[in-house]
C-alpha positions in Angstrom: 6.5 -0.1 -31.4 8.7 -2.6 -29.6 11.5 -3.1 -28.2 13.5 -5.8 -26.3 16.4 -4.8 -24.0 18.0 -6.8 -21.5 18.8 -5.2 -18.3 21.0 -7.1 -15.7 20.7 -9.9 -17.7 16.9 -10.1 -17.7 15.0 -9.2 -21.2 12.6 -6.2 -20.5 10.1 -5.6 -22.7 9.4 -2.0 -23.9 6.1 -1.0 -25.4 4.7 2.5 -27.2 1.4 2.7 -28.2 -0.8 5.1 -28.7 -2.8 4.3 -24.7 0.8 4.7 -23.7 0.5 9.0 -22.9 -3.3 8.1 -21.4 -1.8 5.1 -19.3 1.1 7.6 -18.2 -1.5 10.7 -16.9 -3.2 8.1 -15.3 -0.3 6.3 -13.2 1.5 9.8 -12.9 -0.7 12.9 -13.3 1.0 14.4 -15.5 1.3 15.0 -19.6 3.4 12.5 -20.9 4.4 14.9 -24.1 5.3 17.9 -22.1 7.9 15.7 -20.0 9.4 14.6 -23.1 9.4 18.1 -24.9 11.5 19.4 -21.5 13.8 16.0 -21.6 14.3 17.0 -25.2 15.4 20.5 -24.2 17.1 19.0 -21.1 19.2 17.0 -23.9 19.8 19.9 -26.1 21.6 21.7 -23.2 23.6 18.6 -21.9 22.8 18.2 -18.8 19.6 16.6 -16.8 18.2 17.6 -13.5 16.9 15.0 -11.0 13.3 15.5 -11.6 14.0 15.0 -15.3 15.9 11.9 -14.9 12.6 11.3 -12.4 10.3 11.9 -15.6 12.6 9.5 -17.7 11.8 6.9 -15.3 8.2 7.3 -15.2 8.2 7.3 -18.8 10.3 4.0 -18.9 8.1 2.5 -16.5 4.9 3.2 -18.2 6.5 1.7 -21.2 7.5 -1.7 -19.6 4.0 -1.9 -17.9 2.0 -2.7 -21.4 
């Protein structure tokens, strides 16, 4: 899947695949689907902690990189 969006007037592209979760434990140590099951939850309650904006980021970023 892809996605355009332009941030600060520059057109990022976002990419999801399925190397994206591999590419993310690589960059970031950590299981890409388990950070978005507790963003999930985080979203349910309202509310987001830094470290889960932190994982949104990381997620973001690994998505922009392919």
């Amino acid at each position: 899947m892809e996605k355009t969006i332009t941030i600060d007037g520059r057109e990022i592209k976002f990419k999801a695949t399925a190397n994206t979760p591999r590419l993310y434990r690589l960059k970031f140590r950590r299981d890409m689907m388990r950070d978005m099951a507790e963003l999930a939850k985080q979203h349910k309650r309202g509310r987001f902690d830094i470290p889960d904006l932190t994982m949104f980021e990381n997620i973001a970023y690994t998505m922009a990189l392919q």
